[in-house]
C-alpha positions in Angstrom: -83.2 0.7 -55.7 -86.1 -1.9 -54.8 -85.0 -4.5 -52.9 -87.8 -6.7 -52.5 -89.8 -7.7 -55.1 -92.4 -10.2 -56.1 -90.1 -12.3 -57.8 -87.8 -12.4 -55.1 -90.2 -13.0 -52.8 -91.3 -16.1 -55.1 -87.5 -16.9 -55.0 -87.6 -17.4 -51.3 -90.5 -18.8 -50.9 -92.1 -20.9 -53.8 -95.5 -21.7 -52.7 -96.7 -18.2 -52.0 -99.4 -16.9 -54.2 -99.1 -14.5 -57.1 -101.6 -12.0 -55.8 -99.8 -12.1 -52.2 -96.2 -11.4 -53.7 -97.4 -8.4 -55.6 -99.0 -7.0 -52.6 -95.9 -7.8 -50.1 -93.4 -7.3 -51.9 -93.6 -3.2 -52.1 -95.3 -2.8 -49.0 -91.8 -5.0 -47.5 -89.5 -2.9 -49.5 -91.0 0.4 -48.2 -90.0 -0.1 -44.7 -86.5 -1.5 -45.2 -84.8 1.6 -44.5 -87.0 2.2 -41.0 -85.6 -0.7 -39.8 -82.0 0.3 -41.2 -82.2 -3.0 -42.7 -79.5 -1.9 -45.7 -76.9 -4.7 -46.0 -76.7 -8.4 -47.6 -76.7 -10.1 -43.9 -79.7 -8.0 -42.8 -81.9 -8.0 -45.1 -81.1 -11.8 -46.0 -81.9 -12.1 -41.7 -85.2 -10.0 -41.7 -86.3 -11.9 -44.9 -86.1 -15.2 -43.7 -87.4 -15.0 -40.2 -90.5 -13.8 -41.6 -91.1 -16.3 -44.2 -90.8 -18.3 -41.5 -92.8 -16.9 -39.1 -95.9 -16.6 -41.5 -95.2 -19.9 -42.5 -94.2 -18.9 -46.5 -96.0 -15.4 -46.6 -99.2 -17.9 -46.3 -101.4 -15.3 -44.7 -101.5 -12.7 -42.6 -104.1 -13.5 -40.2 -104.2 -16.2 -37.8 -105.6 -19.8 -39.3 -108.4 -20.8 -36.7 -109.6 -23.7 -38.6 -108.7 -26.2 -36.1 -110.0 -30.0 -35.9 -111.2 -30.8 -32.2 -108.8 -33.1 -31.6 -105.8 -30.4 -32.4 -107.3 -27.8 -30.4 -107.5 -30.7 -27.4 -103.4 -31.3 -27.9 -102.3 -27.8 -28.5 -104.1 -26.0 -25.8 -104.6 -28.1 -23.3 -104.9 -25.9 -20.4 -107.5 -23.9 -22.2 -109.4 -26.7 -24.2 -109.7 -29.9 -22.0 -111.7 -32.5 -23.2 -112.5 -33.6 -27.1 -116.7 -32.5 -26.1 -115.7 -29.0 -25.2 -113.7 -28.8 -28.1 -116.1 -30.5 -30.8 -118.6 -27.7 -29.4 -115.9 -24.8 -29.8 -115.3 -26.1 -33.8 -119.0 -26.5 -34.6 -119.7 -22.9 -33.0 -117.1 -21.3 -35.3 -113.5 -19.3 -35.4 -114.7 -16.6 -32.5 -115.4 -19.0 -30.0 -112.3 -21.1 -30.6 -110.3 -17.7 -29.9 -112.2 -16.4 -27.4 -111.4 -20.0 -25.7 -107.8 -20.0 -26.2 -106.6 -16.6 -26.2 -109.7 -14.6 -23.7 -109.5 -13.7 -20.3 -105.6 -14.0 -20.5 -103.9 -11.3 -18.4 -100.5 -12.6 -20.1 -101.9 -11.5 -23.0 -103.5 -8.1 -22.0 -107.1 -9.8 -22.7 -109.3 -8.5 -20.3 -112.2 -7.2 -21.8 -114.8 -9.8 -23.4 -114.4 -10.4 -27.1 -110.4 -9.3 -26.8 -109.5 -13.0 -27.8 -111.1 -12.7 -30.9 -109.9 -9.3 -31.3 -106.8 -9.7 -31.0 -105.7 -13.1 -32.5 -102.5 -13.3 -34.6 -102.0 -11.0 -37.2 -99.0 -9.7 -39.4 -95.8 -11.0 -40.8 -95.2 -11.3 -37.2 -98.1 -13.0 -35.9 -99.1 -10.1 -33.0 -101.1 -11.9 -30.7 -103.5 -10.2 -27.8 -104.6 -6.5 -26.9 -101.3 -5.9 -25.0 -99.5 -6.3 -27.9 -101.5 -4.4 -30.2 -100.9 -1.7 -27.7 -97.5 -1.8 -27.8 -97.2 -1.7 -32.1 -100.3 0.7 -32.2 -97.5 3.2 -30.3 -95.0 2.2 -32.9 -96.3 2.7 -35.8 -98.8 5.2 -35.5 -101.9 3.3 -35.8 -105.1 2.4 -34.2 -104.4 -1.2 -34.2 -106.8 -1.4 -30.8 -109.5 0.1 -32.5 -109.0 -1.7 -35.8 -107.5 -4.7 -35.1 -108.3 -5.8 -38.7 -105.3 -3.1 -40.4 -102.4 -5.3 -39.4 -104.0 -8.1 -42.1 -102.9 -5.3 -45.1 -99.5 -5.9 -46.0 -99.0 -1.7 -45.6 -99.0 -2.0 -41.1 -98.2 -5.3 -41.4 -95.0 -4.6 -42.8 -94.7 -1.7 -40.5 -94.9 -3.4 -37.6 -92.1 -6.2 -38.3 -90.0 -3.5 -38.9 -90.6 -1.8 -35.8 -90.1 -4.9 -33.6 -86.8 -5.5 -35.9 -85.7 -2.4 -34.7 -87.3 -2.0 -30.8 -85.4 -5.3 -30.4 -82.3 -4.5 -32.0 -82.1 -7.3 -34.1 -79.4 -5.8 -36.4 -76.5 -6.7 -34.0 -77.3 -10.0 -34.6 -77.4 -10.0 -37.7 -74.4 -8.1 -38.7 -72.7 -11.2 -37.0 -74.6 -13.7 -38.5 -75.7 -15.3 -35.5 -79.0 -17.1 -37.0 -79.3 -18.5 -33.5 -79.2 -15.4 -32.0 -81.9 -13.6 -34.1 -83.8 -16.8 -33.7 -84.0 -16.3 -30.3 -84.6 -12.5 -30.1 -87.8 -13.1 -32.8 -88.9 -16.6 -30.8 -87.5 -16.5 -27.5 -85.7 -19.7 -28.3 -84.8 -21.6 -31.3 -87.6 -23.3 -32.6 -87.5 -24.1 -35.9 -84.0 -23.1 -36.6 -82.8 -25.6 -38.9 -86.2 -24.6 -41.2 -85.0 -20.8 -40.3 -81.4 -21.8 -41.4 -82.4 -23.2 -44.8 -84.0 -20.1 -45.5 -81.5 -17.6 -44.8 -79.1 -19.4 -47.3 -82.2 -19.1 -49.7 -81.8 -15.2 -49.0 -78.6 -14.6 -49.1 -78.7 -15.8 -52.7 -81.3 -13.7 -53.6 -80.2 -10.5 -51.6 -76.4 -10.9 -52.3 -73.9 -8.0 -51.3 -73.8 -7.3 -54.7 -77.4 -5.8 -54.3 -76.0 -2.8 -52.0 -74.2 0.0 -53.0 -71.9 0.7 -50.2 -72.6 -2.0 -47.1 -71.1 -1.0 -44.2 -68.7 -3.7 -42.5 -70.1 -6.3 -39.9 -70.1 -5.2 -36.5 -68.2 -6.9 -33.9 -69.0 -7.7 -30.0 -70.1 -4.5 -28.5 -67.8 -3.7 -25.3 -68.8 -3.7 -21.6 -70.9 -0.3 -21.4 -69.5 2.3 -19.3 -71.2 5.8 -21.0 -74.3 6.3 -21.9 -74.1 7.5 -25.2 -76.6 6.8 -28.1 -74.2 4.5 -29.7 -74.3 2.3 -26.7 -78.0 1.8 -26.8 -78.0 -0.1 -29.8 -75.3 -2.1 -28.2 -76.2 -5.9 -26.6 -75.6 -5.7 -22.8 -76.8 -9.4 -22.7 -77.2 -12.3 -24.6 -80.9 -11.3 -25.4 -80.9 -7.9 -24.3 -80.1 -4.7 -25.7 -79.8 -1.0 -23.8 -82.8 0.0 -26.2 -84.6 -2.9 -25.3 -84.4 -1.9 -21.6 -84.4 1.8 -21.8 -87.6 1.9 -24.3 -90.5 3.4 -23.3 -93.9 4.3 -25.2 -94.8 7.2 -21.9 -91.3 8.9 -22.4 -91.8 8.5 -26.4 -95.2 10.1 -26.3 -94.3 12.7 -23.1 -90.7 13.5 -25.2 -88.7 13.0 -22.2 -85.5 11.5 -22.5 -85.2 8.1 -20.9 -81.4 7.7 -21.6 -79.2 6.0 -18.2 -76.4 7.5 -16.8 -73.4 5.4 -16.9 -74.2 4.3 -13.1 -77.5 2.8 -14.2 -75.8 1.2 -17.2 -73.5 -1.3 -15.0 -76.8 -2.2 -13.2 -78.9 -3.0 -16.0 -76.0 -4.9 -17.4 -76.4 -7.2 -14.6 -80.0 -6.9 -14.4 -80.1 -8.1 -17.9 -77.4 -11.1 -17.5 -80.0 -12.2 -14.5 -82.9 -11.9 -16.7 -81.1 -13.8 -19.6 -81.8 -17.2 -16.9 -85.4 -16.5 -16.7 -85.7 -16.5 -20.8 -83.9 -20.0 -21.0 -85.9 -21.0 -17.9 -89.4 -19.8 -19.4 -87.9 -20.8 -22.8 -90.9 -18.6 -24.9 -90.6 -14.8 -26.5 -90.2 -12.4 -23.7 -92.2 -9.0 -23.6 -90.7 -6.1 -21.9 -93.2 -3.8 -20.0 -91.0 -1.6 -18.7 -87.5 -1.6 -17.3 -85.6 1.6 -16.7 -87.3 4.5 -16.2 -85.1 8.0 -14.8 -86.4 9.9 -12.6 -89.2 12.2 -14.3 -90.7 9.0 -16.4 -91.2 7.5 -13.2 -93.0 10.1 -11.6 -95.2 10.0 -14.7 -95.7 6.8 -14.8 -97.1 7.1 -10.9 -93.8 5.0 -9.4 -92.3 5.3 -6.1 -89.2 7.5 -6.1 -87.3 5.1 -4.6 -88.7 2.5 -7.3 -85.9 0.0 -8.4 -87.2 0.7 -12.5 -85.0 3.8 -11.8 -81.6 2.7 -10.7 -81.9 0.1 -13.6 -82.3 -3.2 -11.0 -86.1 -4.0 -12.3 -88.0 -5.1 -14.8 -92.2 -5.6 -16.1 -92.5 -8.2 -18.4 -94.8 -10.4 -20.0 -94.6 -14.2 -21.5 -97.3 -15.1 -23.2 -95.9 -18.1 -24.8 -95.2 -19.7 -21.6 -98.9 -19.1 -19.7 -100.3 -16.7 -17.3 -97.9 -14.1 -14.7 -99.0 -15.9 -12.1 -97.8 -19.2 -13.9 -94.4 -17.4 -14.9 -93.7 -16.6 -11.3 -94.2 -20.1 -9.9 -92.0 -21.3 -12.5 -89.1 -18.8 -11.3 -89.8 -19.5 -7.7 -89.7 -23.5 -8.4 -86.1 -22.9 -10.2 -84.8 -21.2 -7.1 -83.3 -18.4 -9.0 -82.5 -15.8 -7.0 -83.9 -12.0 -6.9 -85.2 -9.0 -5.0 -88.9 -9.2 -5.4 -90.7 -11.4 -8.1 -94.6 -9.9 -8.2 -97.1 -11.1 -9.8 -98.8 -7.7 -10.4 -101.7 -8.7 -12.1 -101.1 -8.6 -16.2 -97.3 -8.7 -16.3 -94.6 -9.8 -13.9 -92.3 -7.4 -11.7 -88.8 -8.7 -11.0 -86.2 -7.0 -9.3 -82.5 -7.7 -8.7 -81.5 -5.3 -5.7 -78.0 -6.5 -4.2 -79.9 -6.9 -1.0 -81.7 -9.7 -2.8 -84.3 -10.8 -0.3 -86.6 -13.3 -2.1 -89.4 -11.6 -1.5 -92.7 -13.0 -3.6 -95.8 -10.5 -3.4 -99.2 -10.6 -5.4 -100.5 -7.4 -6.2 -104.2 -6.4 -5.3 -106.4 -3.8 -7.2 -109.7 -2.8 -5.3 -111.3 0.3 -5.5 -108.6 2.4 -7.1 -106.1 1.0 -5.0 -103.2 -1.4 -5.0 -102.4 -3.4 -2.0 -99.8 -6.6 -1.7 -99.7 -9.9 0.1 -96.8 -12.0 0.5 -96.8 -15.3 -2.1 -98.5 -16.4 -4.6 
């Protein structure tokens, strides 16, 4: 049965064009069941957070068409006077990127050009060559090497899909917490009452009635104490799921299996009730880099054996809404919350909640092959 069609999409979103909808809609519909996305609530979820998110199916690149006075009052740290801005509009789209989005660790943007690259694209807006990374694993592509495939509706569809389901967005929706998918797709609730308005859009168009057989909502998953598959999918957190914190692209591509023993499960628990504070704090999408890793991904991955990633007390992460890793970690050292380590290791941020919790603050070094630390910031 198709699910999403152009009319529908029209339904939910009146101003999108004709030629868009007929290309969307069956690439949309195709990758429903990756996601598991086969009820009234979640499809009616996924639906709307994307219409939102591309601002009404609009387009699925990044609009760089900024006025210099914009550019001056949304990116202030990158763009900081209305001359260096009027020269960044009349020398085109790449140089406005490359301003705002290159040399950006947070972002993975390293290499010159990368800001360009690797601007927004998708039903998702993926922003920056770390992320690319990331989906390019996902879904099988070479998003690195041709950026320009998540503008056809075919990958961009993919990868929505697979964030829905890396993230575990389900659970939320299942409840109907439009607050809490908000947050998982946002890191916080911007725009919700827009995102509201268009979920009761969806669930008009995508009613139970739709679906054959839906199976019943899900309830609060318990306190993990196993480690079974089902448990993975579960929340452990308000923004974090076990699959969330147990994913891995290295154990997905080496086939080694990164499930915790029921030990490591109370401690990520914690760990992620810890690392719920520094989402309100830094109040922008959070990217994991890594979290757990047992014993044989961490070898592979060149870790310590006595790395805290392995009894489930750290986490790598990334926020590139919020500014640079070395900006992140002064924000979490200026809100006194408490941890292990915080390191600022360069493109992503290393936090660790060891019960010994020492407040320890390092920067990581790379010279010559090698990685040396010094204490602060």
């Amino acid at each position: 049965m198709t699910l999403i069609t152009a009319e529908r999409l029209k339904a939910l979103s009146p101003t999108i064009l004709a030629t868009r909808a007929t290309d969307y809609a069956p690439a949309l519909d195709g990758v429903l069941a990756t996601a598991d996305l086969n009820t009234s609530l979640r499809v009616s979820h996924f639906m709307a957070q994307l219409a939102y998110e591309s601002a009404g199916f609009r387009a699925l690149v990044e609009s760089l068409n900024y006025q210099a006075a914009t550019l001056v009052k949304v990116f202030p740290n990158r763009v900081k006077t209305l001359a260096q801005a009027q020269q960044l509009v009349a020398q085109g789209p790449a140089a406005i990127a490359n301003a705002i989005y290159g040399n950006r660790a947070d972002l993975g943007n390293t290499q010159p050009g990368d800001g360009y690259a690797f601007i927004g694209r998708g039903f998702i807006m993926i922003t920056g060559r770390a992320n690319y990374t990331r989906y390019a694993t996902l879904i099988g592509q070479s998003l690195v090497q041709q950026p320009q495939l998540l503008q056809e509706a075919l990958y961009a569809a993919q990868a929505a899909a697979a964030f829905w389901k890396a993230t575990n967005i389900n659970a939320k929706a299942d409840l109907d917490d439009v607050a809490g998918v908000t947050r998982l797709v946002n890191g916080g609730e911007t725009g919700l009452a827009g995102r509201e308005a268009l979920l009761k859009t969806a669930k008009t168009i995508w009613p139970p009635s739709l679906f054959a057989s839906p199976p019943p909502p899900t309830t609060p998953a318990p306190t993990p104490t196993t480690s079974s598959p089902a448990q993975n999918s579960a929340f452990v957190s308000r923004y974090f799921s076990l699959d969330a914190l147990t994913f891995s692209d290295t154990a997905s591509r080496l086939h080694i299996d990164n499930t915790p023993p029921s030990g490591v499960v109370t401690a990520l628990q914690d760990m992620a009730g810890r690392l719920d504070q520094v989402c309100d704090l830094l109040a922008k999408p959070v990217l994991l880099v890594s979290a757990y890793r047992c014993p044989e991904l961490n070898t592979a991955m060149g870790g310590k054996p006595t790395s805290s990633h392995v009894s489930g007390r750290a986490v790598d992460f990334i926020c590139r809404g919020f500014g640079t890793p070395q900006q992140v970690c002064q924000k979490i050292v200026a809100a006194g919350i408490k941890f292990d380590q915080l390191i600022q290791e360069g493109e992503w941020v290393h936090i660790s909640f060891d019960p010994q919790m020492r407040n320890q603050i390092l920067t990581a070094n790379y010279a010559n092959g090698t990685t040396s630390y010094t204490h602060g910031l």
